[in-house]
DSSP file (Angstrom, degrees, kcal/mol; ACC not computed):
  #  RESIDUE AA STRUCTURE BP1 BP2  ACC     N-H-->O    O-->H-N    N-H-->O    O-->H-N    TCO  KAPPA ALPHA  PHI   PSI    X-CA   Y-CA   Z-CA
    1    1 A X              0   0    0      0, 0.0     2,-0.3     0, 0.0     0, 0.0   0.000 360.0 360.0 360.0 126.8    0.0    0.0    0.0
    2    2 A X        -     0   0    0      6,-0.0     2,-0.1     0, 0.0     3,-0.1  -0.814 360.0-137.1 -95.4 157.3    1.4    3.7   -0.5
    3    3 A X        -     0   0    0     -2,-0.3     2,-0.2     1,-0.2     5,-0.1  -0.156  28.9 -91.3 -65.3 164.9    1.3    6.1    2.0
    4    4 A X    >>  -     0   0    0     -2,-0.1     3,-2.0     1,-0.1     4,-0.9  -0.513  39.1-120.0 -50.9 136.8    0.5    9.5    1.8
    5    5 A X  G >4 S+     0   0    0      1,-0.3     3,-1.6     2,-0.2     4,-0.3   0.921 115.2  66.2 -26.3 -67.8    3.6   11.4    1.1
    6    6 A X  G 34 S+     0   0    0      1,-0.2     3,-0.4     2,-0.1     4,-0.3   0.805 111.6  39.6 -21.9 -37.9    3.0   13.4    4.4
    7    7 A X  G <4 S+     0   0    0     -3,-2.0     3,-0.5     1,-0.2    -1,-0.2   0.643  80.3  96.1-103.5 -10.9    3.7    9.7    6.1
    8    8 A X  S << S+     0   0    0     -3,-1.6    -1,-0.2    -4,-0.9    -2,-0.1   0.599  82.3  61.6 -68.0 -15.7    6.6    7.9    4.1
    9    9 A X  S    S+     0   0    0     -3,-0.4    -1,-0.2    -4,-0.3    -2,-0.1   0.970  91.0 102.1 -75.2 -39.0    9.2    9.3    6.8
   10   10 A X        -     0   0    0     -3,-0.5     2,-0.3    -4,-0.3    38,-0.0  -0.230  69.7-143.0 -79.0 142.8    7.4    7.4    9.3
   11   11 A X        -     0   0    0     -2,-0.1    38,-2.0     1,-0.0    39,-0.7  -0.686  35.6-168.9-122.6 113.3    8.1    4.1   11.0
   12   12 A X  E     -A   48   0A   0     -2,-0.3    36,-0.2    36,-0.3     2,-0.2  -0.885  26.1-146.7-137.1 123.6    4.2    2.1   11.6
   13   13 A X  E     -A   47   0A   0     34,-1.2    34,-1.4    -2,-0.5     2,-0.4  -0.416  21.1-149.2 -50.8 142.1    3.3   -0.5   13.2
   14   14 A X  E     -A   46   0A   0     32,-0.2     2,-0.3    -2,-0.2    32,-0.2  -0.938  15.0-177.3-145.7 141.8    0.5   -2.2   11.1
   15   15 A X  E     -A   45   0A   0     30,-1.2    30,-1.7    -2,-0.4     2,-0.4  -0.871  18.4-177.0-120.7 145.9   -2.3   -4.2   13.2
   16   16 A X  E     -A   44   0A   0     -2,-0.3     2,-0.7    28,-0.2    28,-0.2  -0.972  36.7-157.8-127.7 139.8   -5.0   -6.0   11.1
   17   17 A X  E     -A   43   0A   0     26,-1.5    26,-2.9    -2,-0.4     2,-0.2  -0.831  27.5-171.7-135.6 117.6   -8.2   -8.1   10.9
   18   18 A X        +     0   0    0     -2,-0.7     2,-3.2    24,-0.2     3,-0.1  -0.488  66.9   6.2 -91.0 152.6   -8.7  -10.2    7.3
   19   19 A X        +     0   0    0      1,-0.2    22,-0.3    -2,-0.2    23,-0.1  -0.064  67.9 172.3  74.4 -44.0  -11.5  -11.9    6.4
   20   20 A X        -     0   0    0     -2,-3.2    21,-0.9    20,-0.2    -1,-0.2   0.504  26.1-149.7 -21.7  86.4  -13.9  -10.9    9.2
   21   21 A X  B     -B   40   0A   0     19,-0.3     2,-0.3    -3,-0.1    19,-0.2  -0.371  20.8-179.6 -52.0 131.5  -17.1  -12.5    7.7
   22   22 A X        -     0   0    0     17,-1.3     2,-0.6    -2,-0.1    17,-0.3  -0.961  33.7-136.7-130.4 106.7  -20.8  -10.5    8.7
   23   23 A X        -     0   0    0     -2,-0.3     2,-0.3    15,-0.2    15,-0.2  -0.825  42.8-174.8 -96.3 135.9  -24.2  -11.0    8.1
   24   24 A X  B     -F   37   0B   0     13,-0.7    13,-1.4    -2,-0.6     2,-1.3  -0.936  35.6-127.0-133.1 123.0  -24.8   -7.6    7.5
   25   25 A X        +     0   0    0     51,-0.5    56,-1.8    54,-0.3     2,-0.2  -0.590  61.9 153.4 -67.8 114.6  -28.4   -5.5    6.7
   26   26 A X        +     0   0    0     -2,-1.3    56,-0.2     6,-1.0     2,-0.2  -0.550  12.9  39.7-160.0 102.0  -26.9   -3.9    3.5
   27   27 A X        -     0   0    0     54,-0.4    56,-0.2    -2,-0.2     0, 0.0  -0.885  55.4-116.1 143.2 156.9  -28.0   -2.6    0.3
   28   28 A X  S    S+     0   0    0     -2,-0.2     2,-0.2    53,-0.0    54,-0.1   0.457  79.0 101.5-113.6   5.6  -30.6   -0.4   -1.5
   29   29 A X  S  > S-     0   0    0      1,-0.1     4,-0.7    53,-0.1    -3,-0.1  -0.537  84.4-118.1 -90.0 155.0  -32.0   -2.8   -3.5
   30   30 A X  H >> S+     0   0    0     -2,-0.2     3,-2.3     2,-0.2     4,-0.6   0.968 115.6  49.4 -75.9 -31.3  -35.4   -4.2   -2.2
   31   31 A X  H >4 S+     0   0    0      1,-0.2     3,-3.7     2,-0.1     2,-0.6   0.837 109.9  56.7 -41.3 -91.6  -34.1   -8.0   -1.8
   32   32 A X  H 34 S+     0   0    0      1,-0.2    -6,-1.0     2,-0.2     5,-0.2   0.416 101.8  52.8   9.0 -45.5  -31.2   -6.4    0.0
   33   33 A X  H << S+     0   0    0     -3,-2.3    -1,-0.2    -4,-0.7    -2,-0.1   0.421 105.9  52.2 -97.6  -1.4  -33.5   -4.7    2.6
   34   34 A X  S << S+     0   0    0     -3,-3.7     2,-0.3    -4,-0.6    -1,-0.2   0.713 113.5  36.5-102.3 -17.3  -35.4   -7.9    3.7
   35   35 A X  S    S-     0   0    0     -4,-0.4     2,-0.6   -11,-0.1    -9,-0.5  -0.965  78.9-121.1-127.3 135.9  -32.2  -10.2    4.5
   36   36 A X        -     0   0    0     -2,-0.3   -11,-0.2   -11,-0.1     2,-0.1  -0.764  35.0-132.1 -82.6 140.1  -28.9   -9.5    6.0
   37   37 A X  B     -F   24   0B   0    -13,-1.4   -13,-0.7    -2,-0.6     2,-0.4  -0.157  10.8-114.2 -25.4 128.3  -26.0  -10.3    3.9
   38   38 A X        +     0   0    0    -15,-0.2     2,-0.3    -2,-0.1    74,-0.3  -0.814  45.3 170.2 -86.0 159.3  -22.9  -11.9    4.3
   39   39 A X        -     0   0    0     -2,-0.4   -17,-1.3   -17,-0.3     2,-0.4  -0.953  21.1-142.9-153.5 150.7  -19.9   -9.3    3.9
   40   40 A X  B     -BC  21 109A   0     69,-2.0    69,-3.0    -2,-0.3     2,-0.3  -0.983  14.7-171.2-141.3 144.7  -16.4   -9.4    4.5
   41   41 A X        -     0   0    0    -21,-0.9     2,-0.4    -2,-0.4    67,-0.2  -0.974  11.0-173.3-152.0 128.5  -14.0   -6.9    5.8
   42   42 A X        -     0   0    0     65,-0.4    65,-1.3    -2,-0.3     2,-0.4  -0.726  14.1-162.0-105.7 141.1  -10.6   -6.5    6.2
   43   43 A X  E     -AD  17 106A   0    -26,-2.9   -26,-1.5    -2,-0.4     2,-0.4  -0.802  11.0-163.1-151.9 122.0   -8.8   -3.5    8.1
   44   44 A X  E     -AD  16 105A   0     61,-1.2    61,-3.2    -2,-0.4     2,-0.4  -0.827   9.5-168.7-105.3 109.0   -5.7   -2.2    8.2
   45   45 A X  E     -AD  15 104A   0    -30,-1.7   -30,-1.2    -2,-0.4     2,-0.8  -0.828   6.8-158.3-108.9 132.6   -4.5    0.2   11.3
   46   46 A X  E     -AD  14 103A   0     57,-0.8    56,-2.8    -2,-0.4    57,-0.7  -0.617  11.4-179.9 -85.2 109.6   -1.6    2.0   11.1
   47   47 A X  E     -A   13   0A   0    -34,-1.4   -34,-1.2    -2,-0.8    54,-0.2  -0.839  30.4-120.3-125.4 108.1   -0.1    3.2   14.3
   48   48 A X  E >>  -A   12   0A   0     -2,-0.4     3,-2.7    52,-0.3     4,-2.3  -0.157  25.7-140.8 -47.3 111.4    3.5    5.4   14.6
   49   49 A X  G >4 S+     0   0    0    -38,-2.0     3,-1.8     1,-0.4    -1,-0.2   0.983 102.2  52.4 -37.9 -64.1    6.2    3.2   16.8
   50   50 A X  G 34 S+     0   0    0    -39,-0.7    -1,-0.4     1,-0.3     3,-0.3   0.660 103.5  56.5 -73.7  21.5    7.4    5.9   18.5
   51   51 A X  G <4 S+     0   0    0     -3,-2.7     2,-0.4     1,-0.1    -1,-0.3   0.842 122.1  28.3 -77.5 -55.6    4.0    6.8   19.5
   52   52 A X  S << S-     0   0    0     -4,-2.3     2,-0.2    -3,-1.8    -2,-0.2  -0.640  76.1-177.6-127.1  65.3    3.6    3.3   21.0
   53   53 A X        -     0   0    0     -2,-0.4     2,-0.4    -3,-0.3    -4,-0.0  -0.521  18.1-147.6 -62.8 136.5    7.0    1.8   22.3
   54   54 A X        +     0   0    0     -2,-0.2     5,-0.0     1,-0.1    -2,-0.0  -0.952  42.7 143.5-114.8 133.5    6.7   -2.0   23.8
   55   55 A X  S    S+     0   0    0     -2,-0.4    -1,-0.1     3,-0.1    -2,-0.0   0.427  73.2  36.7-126.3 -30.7    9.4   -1.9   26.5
   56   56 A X  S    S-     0   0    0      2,-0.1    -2,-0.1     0, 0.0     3,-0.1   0.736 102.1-116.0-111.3 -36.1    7.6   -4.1   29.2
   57   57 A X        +     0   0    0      1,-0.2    -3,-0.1     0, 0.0     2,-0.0   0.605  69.1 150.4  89.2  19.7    5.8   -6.8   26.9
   58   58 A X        -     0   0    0      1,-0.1    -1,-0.2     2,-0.0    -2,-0.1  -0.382  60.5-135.2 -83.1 165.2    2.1   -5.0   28.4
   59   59 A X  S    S+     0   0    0      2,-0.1     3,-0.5     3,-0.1    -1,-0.1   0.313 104.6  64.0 -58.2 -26.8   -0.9   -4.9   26.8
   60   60 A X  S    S+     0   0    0      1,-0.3     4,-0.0     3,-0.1    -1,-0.0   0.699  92.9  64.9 -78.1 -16.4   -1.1   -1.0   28.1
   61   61 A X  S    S+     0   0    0      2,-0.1    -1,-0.3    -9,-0.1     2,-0.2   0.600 109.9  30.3 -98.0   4.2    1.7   -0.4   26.1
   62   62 A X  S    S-     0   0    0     -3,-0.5     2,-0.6    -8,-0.0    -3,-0.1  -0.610  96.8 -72.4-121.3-179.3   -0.3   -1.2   22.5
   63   63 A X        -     0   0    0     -2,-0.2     2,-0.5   -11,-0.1    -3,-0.1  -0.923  38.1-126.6 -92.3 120.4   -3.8   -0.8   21.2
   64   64 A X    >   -     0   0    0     -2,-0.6     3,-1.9     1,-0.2     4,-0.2  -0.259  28.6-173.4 -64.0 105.4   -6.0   -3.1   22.4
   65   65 A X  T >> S+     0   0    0     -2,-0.5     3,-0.9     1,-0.2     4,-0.6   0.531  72.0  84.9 -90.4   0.8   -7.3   -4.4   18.8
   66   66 A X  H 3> S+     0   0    0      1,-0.2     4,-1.4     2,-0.2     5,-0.3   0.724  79.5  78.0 -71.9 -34.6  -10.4   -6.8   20.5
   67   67 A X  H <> S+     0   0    0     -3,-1.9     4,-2.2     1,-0.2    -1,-0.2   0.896  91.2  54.4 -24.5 -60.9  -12.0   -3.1   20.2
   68   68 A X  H <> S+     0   0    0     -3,-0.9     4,-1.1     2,-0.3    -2,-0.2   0.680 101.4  49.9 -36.4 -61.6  -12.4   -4.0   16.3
   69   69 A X  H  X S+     0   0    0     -4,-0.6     4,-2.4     1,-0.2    -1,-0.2   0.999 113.2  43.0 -55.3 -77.2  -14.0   -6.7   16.3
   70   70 A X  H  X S+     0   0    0     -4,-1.4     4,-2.1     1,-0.2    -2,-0.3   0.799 104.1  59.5 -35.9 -47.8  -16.5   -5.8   18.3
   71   71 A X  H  X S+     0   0    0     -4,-2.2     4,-2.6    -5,-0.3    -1,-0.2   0.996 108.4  51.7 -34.8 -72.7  -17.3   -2.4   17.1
   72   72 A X  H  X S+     0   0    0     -4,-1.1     4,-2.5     2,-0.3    -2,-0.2   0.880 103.9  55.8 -24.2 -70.0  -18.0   -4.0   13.8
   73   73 A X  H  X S+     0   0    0     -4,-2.4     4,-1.8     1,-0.2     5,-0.3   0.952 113.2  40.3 -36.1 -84.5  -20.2   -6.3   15.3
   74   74 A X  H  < S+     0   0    0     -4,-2.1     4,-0.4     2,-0.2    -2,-0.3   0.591 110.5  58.9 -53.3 -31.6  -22.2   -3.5   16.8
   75   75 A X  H >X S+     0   0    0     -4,-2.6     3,-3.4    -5,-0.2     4,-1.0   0.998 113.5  35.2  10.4-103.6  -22.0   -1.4   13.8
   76   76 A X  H 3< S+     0   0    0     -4,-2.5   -51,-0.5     1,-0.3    -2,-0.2   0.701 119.1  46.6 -40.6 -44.2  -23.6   -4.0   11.6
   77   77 A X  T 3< S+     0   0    0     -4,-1.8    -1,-0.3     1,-0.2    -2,-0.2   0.550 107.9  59.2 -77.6 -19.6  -26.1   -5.5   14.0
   78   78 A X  T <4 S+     0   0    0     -3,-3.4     2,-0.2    -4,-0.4    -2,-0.2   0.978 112.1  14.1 -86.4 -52.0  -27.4   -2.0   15.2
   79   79 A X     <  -     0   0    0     -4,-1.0     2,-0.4   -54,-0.1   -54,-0.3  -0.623  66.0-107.4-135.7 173.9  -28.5   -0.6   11.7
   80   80 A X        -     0   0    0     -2,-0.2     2,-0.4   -56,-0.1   -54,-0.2  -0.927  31.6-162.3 -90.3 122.4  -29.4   -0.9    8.3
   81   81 A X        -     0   0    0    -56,-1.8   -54,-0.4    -2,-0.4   -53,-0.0  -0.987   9.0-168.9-123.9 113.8  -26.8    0.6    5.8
   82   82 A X  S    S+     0   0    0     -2,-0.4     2,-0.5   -56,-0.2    -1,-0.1   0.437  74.1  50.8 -68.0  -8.5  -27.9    1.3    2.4
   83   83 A X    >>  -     0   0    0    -56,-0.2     4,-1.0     1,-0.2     3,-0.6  -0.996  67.6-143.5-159.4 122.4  -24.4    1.9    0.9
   84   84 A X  H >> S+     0   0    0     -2,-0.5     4,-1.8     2,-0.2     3,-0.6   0.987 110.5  59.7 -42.7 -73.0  -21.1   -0.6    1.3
   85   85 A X  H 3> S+     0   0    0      1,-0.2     4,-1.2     2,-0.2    -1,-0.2   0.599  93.5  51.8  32.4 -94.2  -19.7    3.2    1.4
   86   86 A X  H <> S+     0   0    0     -3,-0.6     4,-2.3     2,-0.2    -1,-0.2   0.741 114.2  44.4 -82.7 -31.7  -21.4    4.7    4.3
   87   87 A X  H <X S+     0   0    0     -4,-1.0     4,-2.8    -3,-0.6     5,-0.3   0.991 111.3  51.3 -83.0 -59.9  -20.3    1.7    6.8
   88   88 A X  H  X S+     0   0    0     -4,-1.8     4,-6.2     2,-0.2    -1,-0.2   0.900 113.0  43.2 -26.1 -58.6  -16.8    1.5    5.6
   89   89 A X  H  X S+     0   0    0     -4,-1.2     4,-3.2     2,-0.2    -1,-0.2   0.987 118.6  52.0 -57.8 -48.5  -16.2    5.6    6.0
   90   90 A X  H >X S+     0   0    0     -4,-2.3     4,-1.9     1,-0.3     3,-0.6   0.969 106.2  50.7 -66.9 -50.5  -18.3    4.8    9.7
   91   91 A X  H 3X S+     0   0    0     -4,-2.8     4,-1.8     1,-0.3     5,-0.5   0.970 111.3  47.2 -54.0 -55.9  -15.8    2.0   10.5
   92   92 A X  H 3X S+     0   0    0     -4,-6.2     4,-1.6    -5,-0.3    -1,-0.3   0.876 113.3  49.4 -70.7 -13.0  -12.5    4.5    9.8
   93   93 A X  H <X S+     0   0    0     -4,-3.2     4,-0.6    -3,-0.6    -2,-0.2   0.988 112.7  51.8 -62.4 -54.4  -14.3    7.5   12.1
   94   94 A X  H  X S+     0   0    0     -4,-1.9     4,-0.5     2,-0.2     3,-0.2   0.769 117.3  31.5 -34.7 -50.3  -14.7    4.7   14.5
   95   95 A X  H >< S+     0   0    0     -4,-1.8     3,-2.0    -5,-0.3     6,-0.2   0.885 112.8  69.3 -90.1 -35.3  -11.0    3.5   14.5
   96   96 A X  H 3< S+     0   0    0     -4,-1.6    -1,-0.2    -5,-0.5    -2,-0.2   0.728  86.8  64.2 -33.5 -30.1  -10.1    7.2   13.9
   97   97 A X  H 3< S+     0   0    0     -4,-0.6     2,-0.8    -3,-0.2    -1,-0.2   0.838  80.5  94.0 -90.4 -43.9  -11.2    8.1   17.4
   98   98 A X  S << S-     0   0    0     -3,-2.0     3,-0.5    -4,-0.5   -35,-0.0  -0.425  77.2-138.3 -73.7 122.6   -8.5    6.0   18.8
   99   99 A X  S    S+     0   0    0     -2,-0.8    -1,-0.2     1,-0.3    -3,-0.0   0.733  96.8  47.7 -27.2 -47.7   -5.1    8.4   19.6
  100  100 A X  S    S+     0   0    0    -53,-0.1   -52,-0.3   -38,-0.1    -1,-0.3   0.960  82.0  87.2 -72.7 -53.4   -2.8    6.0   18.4
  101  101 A X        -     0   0    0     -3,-0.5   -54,-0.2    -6,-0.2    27,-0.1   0.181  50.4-177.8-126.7 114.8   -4.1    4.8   15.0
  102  102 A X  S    S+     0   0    0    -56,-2.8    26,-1.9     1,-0.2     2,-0.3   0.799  71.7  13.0-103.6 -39.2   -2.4    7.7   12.2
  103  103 A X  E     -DE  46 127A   0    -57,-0.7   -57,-0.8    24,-0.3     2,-0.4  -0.794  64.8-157.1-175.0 124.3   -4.3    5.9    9.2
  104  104 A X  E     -DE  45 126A   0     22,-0.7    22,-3.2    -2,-0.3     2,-0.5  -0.741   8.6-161.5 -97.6 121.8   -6.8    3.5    8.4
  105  105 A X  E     -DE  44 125A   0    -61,-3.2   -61,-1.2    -2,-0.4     2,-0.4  -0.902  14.5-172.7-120.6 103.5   -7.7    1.1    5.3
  106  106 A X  E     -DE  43 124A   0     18,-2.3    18,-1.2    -2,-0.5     2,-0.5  -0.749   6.7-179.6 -83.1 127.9  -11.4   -0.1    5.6
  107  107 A X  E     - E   0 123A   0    -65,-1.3     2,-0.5    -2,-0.4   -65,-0.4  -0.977   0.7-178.3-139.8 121.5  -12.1   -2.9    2.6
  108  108 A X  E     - E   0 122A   0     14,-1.1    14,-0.8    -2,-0.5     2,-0.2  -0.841   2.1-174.3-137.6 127.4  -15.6   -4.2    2.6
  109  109 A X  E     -CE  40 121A   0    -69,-3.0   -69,-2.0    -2,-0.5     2,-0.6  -0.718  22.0-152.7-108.9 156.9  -16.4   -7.0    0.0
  110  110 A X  E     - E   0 120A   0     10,-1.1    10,-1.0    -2,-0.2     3,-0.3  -0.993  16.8-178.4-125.9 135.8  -20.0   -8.6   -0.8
  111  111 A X  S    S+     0   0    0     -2,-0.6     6,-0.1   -73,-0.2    -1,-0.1   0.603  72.6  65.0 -99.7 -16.9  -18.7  -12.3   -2.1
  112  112 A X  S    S+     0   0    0    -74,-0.3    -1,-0.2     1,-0.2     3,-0.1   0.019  77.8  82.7-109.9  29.4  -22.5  -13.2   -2.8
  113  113 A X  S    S+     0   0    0     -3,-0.3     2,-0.4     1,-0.3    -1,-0.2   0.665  90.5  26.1 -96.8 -24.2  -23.6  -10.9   -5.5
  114  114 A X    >   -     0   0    0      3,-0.3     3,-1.7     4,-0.2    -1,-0.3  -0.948  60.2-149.9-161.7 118.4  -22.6  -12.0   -8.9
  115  115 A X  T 3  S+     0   0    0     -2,-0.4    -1,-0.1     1,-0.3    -2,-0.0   0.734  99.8  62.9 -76.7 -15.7  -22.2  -15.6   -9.4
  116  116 A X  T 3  S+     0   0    0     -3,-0.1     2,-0.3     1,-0.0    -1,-0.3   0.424 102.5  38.5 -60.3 -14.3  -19.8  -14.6  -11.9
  117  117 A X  S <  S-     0   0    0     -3,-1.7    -3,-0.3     1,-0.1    -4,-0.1  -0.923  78.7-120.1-152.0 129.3  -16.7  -12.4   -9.6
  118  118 A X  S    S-     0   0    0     -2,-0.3     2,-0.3    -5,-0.1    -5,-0.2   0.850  82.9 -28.2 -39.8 -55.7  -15.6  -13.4   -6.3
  119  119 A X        -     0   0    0     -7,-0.1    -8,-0.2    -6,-0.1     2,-0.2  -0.839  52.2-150.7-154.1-175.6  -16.6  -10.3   -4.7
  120  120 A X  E     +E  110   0A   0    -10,-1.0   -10,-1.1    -2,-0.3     2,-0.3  -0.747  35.6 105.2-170.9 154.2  -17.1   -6.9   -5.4
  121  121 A X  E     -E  109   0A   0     -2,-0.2   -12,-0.2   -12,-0.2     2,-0.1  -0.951  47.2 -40.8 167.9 172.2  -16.7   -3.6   -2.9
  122  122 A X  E     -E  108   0A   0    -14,-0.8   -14,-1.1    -2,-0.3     2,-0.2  -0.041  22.6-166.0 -86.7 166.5  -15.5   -0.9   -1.4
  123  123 A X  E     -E  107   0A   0    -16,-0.2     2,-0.3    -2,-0.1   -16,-0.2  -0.885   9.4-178.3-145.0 122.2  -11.8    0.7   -0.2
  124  124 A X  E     -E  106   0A   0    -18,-1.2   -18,-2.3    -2,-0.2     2,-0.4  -0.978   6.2-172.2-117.7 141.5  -11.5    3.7    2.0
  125  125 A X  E     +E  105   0A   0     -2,-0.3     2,-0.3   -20,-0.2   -20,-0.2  -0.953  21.9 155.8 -97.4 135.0   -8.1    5.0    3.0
  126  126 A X  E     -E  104   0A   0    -22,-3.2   -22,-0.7    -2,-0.4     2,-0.3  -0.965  13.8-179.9-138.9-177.0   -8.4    7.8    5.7
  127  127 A X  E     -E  103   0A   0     -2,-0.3   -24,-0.3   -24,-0.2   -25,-0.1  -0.985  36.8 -64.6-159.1 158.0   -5.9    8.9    8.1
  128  128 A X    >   -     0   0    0    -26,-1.9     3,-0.7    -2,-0.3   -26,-0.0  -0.298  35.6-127.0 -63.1 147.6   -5.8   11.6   10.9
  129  129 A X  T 3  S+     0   0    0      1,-0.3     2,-0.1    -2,-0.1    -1,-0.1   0.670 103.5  24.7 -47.1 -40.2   -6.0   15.2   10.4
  130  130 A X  T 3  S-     0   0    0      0, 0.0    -1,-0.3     0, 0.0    -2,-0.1  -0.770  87.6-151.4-143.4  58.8   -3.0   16.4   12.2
  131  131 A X    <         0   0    0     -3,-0.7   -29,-0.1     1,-0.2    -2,-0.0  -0.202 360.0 360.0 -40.0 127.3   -0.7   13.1   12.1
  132  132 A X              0   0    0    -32,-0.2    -1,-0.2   -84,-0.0   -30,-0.0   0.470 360.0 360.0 -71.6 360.0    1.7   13.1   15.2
């Protein structure tokens, strides 16, 4: 993946979760709006070492990434999201929030749409405003 320019000096940490499988209310089509979905989404957070040195071997000393999962979970389960889109962008505000995390890759695929293509979906890159 490249970085933003702004970010190439800097030395990242990268934490992830692949694959995470959902059944997910998702779509604007009217089938769409009567069944949840399967979805799958991968996300990639980006965190500056010297932001988050491991000295001790702690947990305190990293981001506790169990956050992720869950979020997700509640995310999907809580609402209906017409647009692949709108959930992705809401899942990076979401990881955004946390201090450490400088930039965030949201990927959300629907695998069951066209019997024809493995998947097809969304990408969001974002990152924080004011990178440390």
């Amino acid at each position: 993946m490249m970085l933003p320019r702004d970010l190439c000096g800097y030395d990242f940490r990268r934490i992830f979760l692949k694959g995470f499988q959902v059944q997910a209310s998702i779509g604007f089509h009217s089938h769409e709006t009567l069944q949840r979905q399967r979805i799958v989404i991968d996300v990639d957070l980006y965190i500056a070492r010297d932001q988050a040195p491991i000295e001790r071997d702690q947990i305190d000393e990293v981001l506790d990434y169990d956050f992720l999962r869950d979020e997700i979970n509640t995310l999907t389960m809580k609402r209906h999201f017409n647009l692949q889109e709108t959930l992705a962008e809401t899942i990076a505000d979401r990881v955004l929030t946390r201090p450490l995390v400088q930039l965030v890759r949201v990927q959300i695929q629907k695998p069951d749409v066209y019997k024809d293509c493995e998947s097809l979906g969304v990408e969001v890159l974002r990152r924080q405003k004011n990178p440390t």
